[in-house]
PQR file with spaces between the fields and no chain letter, atoms N, CA, C, O and H, PARSE charges and radii, in Angstrom:
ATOM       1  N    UNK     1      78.236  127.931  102.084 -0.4000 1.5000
ATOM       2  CA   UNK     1      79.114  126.793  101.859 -0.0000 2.0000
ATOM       3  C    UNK     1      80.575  127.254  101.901  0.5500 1.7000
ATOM       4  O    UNK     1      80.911  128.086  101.059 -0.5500 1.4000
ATOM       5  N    UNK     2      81.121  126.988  102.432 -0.4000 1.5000
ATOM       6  CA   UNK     2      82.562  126.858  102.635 -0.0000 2.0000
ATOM       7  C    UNK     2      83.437  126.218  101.398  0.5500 1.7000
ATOM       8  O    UNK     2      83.021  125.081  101.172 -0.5500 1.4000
ATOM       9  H    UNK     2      80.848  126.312  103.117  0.4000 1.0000
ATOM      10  N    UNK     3      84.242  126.495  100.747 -0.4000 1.5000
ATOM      11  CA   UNK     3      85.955  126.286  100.284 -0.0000 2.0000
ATOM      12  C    UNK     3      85.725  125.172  100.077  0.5500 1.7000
ATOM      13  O    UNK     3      85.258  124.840   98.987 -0.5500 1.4000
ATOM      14  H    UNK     3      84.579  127.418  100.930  0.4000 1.0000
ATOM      15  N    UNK     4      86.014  124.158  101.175 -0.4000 1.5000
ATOM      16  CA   UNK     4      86.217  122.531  101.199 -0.0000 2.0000
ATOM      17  C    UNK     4      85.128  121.777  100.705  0.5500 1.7000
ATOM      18  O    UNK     4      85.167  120.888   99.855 -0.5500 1.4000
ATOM      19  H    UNK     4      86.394  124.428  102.060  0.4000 1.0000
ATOM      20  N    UNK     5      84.038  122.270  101.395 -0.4000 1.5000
ATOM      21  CA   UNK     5      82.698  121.490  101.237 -0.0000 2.0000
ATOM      22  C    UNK     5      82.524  121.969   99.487  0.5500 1.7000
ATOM      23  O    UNK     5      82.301  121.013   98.744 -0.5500 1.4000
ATOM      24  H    UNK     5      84.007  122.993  102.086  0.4000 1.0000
ATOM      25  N    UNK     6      82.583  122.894   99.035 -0.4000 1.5000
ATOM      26  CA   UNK     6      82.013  123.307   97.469 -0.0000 2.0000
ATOM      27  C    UNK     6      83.600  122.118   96.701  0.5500 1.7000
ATOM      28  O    UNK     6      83.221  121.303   95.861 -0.5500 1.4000
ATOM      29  H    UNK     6      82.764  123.671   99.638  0.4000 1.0000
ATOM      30  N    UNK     7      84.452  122.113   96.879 -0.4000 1.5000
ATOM      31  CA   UNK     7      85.257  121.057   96.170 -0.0000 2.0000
ATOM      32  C    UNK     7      85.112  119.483   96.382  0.5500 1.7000
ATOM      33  O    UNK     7      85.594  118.601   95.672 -0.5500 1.4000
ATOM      34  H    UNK     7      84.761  122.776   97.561  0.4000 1.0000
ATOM      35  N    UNK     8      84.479  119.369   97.312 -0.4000 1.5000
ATOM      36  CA   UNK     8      84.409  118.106   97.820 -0.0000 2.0000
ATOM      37  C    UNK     8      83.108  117.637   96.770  0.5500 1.7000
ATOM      38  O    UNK     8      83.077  116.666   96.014 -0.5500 1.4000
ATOM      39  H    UNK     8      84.088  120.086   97.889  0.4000 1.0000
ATOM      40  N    UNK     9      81.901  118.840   97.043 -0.4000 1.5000
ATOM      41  CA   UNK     9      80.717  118.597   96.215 -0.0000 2.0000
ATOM      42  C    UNK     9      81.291  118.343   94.641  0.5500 1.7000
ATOM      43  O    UNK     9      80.992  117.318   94.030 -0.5500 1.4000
ATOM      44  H    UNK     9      81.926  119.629   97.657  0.4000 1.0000
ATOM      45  N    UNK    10      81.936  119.136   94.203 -0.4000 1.5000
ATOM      46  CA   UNK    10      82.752  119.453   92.495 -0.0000 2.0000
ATOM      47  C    UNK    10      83.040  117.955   92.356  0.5500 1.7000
ATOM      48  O    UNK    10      82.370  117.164   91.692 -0.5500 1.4000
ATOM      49  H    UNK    10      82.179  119.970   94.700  0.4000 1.0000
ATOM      50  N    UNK    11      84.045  117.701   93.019 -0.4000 1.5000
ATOM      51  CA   UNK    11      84.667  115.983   92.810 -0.0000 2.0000
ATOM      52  C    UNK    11      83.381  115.337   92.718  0.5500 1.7000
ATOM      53  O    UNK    11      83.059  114.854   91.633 -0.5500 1.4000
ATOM      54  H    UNK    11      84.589  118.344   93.559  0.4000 1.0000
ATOM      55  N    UNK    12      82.641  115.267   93.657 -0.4000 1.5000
ATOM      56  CA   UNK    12      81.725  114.059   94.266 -0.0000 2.0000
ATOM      57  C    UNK    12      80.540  113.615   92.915  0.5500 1.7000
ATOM      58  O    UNK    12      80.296  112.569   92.315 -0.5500 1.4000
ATOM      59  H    UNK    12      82.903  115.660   94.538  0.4000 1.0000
ATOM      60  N    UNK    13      80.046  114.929   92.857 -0.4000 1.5000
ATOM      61  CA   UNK    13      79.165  115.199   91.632 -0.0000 2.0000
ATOM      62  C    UNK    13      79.368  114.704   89.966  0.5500 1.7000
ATOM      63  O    UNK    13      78.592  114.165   89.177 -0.5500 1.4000
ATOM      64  H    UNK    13      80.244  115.779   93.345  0.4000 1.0000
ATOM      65  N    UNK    14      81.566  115.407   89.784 -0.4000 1.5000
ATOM      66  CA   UNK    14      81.673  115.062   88.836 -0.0000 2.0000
ATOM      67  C    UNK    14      81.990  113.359   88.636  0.5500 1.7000
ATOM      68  O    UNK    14      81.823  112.838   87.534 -0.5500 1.4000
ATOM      69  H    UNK    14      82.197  115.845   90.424  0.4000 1.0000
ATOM      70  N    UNK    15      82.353  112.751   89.550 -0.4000 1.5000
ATOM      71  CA   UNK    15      82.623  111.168   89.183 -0.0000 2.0000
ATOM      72  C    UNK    15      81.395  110.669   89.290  0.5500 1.7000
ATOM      73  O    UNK    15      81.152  109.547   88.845 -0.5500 1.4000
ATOM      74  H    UNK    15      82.489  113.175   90.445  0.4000 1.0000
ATOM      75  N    UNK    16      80.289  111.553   89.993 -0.4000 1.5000
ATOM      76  CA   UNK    16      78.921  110.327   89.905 -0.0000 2.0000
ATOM      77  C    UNK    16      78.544  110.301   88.784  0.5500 1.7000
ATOM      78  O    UNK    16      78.016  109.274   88.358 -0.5500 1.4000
ATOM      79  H    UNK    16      80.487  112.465   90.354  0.4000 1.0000
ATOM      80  N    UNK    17      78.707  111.446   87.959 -0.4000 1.5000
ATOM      81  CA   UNK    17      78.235  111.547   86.645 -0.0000 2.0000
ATOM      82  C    UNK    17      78.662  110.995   85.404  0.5500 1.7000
ATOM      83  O    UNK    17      78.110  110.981   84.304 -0.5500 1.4000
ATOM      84  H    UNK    17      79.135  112.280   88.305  0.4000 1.0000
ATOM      85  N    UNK    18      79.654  110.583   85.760 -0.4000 1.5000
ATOM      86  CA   UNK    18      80.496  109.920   84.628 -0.0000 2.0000
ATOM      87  C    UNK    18      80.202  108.060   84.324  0.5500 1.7000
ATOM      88  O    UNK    18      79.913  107.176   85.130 -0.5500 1.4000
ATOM      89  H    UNK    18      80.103  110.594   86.654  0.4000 1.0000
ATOM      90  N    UNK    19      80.411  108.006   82.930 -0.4000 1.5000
ATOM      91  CA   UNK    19      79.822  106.417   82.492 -0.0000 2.0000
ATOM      92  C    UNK    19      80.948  106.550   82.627  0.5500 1.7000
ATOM      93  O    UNK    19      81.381  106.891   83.728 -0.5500 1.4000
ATOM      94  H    UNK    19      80.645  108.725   82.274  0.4000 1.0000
ATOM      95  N    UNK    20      82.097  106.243   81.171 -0.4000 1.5000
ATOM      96  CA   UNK    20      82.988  105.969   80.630 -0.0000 2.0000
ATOM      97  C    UNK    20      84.219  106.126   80.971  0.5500 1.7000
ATOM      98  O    UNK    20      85.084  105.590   80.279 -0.5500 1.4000
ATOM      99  H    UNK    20      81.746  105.966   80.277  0.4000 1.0000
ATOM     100  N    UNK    21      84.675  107.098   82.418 -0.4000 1.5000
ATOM     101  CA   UNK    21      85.278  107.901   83.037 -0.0000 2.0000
ATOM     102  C    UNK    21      85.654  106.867   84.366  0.5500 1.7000
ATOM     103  O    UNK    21      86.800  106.548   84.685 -0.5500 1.4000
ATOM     104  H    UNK    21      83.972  107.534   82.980  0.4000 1.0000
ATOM     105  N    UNK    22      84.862  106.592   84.798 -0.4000 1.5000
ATOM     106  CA   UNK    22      84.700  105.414   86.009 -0.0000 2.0000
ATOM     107  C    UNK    22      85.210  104.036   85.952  0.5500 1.7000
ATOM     108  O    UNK    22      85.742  103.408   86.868 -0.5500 1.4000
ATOM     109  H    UNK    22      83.932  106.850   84.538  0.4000 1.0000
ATOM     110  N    UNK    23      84.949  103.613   84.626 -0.4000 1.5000
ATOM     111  CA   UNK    23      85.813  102.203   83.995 -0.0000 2.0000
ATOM     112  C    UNK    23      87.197  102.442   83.754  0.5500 1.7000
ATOM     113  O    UNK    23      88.095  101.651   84.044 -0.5500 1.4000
ATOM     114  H    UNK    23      84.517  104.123   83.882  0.4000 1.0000
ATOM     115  N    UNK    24      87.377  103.814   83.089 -0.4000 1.5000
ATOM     116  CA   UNK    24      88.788  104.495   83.072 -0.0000 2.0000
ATOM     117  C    UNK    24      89.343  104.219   84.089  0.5500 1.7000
ATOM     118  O    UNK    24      90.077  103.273   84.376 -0.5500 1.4000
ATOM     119  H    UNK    24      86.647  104.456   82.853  0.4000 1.0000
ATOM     120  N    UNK    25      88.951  105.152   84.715 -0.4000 1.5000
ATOM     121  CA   UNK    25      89.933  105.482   86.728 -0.0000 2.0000
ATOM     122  C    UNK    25      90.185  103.734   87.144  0.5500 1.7000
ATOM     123  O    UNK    25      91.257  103.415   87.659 -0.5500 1.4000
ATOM     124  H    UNK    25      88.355  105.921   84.481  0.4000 1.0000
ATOM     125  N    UNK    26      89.157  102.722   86.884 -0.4000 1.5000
ATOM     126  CA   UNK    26      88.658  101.399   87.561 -0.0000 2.0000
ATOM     127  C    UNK    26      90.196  101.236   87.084  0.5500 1.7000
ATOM     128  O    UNK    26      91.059  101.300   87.960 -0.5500 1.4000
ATOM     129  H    UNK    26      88.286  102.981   86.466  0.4000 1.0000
ATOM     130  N    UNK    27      90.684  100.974   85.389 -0.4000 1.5000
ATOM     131  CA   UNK    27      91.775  100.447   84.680 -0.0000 2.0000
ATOM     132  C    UNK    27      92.889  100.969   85.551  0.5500 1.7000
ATOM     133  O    UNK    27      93.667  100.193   86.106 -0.5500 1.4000
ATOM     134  H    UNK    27      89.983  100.922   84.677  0.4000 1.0000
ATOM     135  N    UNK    28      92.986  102.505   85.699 -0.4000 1.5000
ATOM     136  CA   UNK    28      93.749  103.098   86.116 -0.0000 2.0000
ATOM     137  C    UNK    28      94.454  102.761   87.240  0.5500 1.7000
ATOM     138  O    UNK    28      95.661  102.823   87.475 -0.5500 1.4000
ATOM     139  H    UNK    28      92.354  103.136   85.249  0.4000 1.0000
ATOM     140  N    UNK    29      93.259  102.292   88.088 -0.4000 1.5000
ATOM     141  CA   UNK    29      93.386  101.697   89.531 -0.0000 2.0000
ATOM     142  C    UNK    29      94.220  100.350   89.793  0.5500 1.7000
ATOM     143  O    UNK    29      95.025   99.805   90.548 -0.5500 1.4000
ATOM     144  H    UNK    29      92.278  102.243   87.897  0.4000 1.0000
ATOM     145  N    UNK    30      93.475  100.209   88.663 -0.4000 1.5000
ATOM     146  CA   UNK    30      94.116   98.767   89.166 -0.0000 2.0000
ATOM     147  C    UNK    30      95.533   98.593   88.502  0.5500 1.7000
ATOM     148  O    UNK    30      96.375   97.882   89.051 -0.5500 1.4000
ATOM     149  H    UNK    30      92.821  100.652   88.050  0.4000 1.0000
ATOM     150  N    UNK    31      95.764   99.173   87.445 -0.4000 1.5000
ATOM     151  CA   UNK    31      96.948   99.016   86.261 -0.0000 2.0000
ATOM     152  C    UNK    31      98.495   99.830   87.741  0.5500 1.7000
ATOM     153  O    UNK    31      99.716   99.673   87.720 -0.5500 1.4000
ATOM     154  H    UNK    31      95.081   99.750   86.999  0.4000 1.0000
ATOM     155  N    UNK    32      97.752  100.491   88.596 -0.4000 1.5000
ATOM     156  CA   UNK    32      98.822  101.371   89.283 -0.0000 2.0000
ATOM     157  C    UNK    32      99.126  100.193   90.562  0.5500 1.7000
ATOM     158  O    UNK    32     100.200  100.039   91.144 -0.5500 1.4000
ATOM     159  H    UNK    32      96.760  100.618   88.613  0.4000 1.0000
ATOM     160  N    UNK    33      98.098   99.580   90.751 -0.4000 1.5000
ATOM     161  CA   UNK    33      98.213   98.564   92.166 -0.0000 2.0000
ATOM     162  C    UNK    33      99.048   97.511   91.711  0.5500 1.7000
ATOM     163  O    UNK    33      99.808   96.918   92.476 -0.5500 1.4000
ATOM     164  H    UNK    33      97.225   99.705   90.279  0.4000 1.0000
ATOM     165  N    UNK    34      98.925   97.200   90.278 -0.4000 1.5000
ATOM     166  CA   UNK    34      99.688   95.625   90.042 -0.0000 2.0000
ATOM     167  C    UNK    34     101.132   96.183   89.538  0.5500 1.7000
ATOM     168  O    UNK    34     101.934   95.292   89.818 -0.5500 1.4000
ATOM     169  H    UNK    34      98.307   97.682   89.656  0.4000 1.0000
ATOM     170  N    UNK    35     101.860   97.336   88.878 -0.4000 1.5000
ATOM     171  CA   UNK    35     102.829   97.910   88.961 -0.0000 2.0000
ATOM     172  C    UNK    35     103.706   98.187   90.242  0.5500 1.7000
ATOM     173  O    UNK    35     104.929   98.050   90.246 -0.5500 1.4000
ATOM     174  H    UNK    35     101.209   98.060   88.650  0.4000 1.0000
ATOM     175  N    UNK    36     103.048   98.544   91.200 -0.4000 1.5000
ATOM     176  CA   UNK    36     103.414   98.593   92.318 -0.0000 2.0000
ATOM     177  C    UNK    36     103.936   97.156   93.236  0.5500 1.7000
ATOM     178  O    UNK    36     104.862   96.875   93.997 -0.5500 1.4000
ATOM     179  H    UNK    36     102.054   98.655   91.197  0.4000 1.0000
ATOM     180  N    UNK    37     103.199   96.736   92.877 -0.4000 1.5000
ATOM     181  CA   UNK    37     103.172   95.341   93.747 -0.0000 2.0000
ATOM     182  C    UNK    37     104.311   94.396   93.112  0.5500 1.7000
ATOM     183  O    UNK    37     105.097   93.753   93.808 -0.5500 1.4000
ATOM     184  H    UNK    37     102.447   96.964   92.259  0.4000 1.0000
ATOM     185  N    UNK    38     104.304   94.393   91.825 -0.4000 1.5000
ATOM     186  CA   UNK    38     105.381   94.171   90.482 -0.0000 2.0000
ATOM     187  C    UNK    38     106.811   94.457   91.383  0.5500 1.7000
ATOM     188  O    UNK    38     107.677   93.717   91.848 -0.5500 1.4000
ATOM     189  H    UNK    38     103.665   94.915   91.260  0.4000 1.0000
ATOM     190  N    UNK    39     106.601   95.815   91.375 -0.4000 1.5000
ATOM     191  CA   UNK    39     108.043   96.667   92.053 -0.0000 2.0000
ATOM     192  C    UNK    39     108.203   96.101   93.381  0.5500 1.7000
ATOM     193  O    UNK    39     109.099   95.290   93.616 -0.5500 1.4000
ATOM     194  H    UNK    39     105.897   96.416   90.998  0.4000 1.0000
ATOM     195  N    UNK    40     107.518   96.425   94.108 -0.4000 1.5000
ATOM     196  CA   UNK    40     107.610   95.656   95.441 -0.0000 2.0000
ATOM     197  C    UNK    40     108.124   94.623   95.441  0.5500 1.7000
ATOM     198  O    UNK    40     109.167   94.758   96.081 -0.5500 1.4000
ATOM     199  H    UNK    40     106.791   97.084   93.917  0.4000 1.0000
ATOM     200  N    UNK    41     108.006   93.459   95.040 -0.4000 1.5000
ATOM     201  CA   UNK    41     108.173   91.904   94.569 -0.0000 2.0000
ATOM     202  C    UNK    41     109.754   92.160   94.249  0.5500 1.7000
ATOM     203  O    UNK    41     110.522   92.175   95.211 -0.5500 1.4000
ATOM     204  H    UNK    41     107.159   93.350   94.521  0.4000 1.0000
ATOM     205  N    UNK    42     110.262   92.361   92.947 -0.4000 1.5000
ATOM     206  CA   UNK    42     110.963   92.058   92.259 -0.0000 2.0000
ATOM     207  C    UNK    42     112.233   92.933   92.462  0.5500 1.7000
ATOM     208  O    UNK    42     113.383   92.521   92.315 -0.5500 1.4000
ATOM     209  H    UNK    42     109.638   92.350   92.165  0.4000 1.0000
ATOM     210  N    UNK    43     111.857   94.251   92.836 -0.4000 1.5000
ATOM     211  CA   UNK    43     112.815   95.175   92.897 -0.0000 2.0000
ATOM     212  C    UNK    43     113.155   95.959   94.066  0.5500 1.7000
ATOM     213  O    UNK    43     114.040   96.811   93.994 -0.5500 1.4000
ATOM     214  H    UNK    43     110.922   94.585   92.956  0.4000 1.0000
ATOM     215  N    UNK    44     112.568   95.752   95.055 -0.4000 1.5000
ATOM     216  CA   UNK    44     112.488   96.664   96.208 -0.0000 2.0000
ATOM     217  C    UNK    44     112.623   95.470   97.219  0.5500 1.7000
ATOM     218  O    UNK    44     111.765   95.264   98.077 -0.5500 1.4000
ATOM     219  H    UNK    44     111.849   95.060   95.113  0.4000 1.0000
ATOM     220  N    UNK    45     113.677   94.743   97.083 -0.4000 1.5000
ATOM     221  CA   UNK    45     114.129   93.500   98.422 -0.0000 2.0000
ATOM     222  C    UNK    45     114.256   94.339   99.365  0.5500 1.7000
ATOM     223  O    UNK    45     114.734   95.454   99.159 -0.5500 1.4000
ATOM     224  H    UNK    45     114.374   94.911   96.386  0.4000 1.0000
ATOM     225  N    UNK    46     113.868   93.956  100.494 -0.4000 1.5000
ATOM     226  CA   UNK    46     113.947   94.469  102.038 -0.0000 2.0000
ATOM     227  C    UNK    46     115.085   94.021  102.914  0.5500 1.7000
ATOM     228  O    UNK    46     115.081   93.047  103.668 -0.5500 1.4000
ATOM     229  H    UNK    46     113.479   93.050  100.661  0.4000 1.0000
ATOM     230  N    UNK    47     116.462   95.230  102.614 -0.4000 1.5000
ATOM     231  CA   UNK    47     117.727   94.621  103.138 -0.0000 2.0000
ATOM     232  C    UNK    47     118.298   94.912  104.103  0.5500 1.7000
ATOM     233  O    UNK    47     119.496   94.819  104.373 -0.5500 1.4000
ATOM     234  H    UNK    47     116.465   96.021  102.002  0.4000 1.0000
ATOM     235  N    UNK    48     117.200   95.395  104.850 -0.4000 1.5000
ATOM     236  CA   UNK    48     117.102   95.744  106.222 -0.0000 2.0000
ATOM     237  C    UNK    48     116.730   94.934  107.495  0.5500 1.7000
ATOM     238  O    UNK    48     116.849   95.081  108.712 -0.5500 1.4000
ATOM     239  H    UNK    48     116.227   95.470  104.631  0.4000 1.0000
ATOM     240  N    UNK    49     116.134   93.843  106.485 -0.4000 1.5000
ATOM     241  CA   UNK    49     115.204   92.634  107.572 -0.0000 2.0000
ATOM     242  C    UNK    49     115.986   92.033  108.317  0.5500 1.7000
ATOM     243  O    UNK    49     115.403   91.709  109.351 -0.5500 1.4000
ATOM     244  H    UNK    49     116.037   93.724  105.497  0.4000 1.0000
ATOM     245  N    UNK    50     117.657   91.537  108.287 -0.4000 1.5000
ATOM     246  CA   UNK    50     118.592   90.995  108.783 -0.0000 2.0000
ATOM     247  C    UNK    50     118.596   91.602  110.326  0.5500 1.7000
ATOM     248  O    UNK    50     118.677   90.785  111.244 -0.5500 1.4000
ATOM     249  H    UNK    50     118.131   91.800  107.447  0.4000 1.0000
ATOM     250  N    UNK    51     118.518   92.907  110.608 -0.4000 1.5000
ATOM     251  CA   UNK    51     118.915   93.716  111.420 -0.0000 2.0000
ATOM     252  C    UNK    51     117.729   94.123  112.628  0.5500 1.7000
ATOM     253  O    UNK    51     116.609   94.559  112.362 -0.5500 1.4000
ATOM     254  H    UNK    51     118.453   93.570  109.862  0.4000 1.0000
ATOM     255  N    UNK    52     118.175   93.912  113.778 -0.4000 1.5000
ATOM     256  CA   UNK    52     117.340   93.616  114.758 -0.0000 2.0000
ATOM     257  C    UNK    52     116.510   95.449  115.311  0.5500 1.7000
ATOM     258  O    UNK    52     115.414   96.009  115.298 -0.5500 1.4000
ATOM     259  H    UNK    52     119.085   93.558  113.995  0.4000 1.0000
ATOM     260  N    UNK    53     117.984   95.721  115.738 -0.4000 1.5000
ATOM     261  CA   UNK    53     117.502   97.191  115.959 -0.0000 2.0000
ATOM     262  C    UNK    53     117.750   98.418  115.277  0.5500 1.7000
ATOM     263  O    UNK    53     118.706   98.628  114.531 -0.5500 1.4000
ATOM     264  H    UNK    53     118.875   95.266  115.748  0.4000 1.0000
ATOM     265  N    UNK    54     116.569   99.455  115.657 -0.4000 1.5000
ATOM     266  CA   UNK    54     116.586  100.428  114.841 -0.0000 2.0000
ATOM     267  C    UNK    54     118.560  101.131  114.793  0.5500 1.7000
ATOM     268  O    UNK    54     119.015  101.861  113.913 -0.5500 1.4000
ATOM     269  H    UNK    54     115.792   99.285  116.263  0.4000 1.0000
ATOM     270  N    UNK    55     119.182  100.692  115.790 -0.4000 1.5000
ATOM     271  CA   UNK    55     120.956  101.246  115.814 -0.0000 2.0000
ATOM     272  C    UNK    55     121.657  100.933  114.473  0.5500 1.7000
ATOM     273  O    UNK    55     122.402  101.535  113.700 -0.5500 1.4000
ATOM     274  H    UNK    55     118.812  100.099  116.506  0.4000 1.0000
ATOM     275  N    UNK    56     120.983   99.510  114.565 -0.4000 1.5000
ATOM     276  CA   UNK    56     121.646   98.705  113.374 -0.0000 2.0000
ATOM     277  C    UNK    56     121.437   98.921  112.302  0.5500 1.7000
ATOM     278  O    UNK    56     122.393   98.993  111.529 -0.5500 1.4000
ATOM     279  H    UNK    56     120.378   99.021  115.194  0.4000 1.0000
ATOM     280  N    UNK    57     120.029   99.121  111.802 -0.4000 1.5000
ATOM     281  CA   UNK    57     120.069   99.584  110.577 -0.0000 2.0000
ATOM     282  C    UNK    57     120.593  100.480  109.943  0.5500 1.7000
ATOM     283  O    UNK    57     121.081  100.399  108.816 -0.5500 1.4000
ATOM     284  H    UNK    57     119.253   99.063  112.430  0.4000 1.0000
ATOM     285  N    UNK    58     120.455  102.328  111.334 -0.4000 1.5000
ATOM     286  CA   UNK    58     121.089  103.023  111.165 -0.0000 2.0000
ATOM     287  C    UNK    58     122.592  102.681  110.567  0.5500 1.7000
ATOM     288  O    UNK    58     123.017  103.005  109.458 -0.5500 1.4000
ATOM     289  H    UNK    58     120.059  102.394  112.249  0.4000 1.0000
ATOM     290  N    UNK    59     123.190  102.039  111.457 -0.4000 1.5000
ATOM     291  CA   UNK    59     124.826  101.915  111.045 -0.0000 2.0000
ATOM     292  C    UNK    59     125.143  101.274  109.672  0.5500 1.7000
ATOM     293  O    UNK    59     126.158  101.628  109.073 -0.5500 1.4000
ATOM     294  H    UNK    59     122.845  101.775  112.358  0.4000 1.0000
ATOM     295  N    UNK    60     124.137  100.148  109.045 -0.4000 1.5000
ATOM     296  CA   UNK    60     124.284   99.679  108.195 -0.0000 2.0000
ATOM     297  C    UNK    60     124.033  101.052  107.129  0.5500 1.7000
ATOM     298  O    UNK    60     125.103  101.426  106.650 -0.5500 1.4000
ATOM     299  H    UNK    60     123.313   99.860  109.532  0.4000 1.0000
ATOM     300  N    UNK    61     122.839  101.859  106.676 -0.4000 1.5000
ATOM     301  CA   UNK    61     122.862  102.910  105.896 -0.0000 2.0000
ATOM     302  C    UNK    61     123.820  103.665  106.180  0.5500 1.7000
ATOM     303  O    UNK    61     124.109  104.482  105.306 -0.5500 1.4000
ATOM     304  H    UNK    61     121.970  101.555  107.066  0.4000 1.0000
ATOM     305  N    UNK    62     124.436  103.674  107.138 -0.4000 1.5000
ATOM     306  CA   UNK    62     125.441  105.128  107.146 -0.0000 2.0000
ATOM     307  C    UNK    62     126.891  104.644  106.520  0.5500 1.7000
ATOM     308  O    UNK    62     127.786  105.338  106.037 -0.5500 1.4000
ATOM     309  H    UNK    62     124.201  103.010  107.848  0.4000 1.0000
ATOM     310  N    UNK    63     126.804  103.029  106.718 -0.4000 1.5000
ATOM     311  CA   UNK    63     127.680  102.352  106.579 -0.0000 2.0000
ATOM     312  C    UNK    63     127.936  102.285  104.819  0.5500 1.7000
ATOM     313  O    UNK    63     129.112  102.029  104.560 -0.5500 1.4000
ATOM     314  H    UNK    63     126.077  102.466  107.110  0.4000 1.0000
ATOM     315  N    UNK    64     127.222  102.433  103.830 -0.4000 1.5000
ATOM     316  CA   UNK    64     126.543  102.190  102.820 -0.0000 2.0000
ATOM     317  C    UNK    64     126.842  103.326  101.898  0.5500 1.7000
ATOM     318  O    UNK    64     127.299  103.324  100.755 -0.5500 1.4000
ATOM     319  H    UNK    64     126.267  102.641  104.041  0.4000 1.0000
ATOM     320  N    UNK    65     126.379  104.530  102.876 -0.4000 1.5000
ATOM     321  CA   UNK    65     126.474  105.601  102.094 -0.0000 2.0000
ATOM     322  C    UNK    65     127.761  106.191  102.130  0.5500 1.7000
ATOM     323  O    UNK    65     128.324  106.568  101.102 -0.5500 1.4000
ATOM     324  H    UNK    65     126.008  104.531  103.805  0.4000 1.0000
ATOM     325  N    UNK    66     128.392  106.317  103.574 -0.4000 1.5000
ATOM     326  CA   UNK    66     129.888  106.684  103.164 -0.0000 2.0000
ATOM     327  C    UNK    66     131.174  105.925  103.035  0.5500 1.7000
ATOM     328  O    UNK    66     132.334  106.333  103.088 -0.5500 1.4000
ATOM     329  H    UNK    66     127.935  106.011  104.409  0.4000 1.0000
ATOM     330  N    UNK    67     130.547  104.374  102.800 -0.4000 1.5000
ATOM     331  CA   UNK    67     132.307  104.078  102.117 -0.0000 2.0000
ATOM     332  C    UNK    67     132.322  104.196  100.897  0.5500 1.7000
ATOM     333  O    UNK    67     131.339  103.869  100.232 -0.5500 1.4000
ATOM     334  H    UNK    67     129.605  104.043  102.757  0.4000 1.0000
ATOM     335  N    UNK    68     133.507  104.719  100.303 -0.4000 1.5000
ATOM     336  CA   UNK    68     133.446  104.800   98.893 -0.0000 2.0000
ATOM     337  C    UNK    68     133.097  103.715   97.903  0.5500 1.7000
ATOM     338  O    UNK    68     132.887  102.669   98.517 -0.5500 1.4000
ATOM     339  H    UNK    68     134.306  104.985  100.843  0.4000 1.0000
ATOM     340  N    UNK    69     132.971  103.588   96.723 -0.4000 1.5000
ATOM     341  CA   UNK    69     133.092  102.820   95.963 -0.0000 2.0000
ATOM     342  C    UNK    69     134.081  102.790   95.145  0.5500 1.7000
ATOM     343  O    UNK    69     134.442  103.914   94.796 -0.5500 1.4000
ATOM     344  H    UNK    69     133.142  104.437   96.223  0.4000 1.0000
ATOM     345  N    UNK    70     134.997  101.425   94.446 -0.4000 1.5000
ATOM     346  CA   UNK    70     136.403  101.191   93.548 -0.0000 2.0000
ATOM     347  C    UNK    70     136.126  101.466   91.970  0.5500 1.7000
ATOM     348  O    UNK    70     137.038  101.344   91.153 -0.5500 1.4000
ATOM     349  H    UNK    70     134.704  100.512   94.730  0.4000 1.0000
């Protein structure tokens, strides 16, 4: 057995075995997808969408990052 295949077995084995561990990760799973999606939504506006081509966007970030601020 090879490296990969003996870790792959380790993982595979240890989550089949688990009751209480599996409902965990389940919470886990999902508690990380609706945070995300949260962020996505609310905080991560896409202010790039205005801008047709990849030139433009460029110029807009470059535009962004080096004028100063007052």
């Amino acid at each position: 057995m090879n490296l990969l295949e003996r870790v792959f077995r380790f993982y595979y084995y240890g989550f089949k075995s688990m009751n209480v561990g599996k409902t965990l990760w389940l919470i886990i799973l999902i508690k990380v997808i609706v945070i995300f999606c949260i962020l996505r939504i609310f905080f991560f506006k896409p202010a790039l969408r205005n801008y047709k081509t990849p030139e433009a966007k460029a110029e807009r970030v470059i535009e962004n990052l080096t004028t100063p601020k007052n």
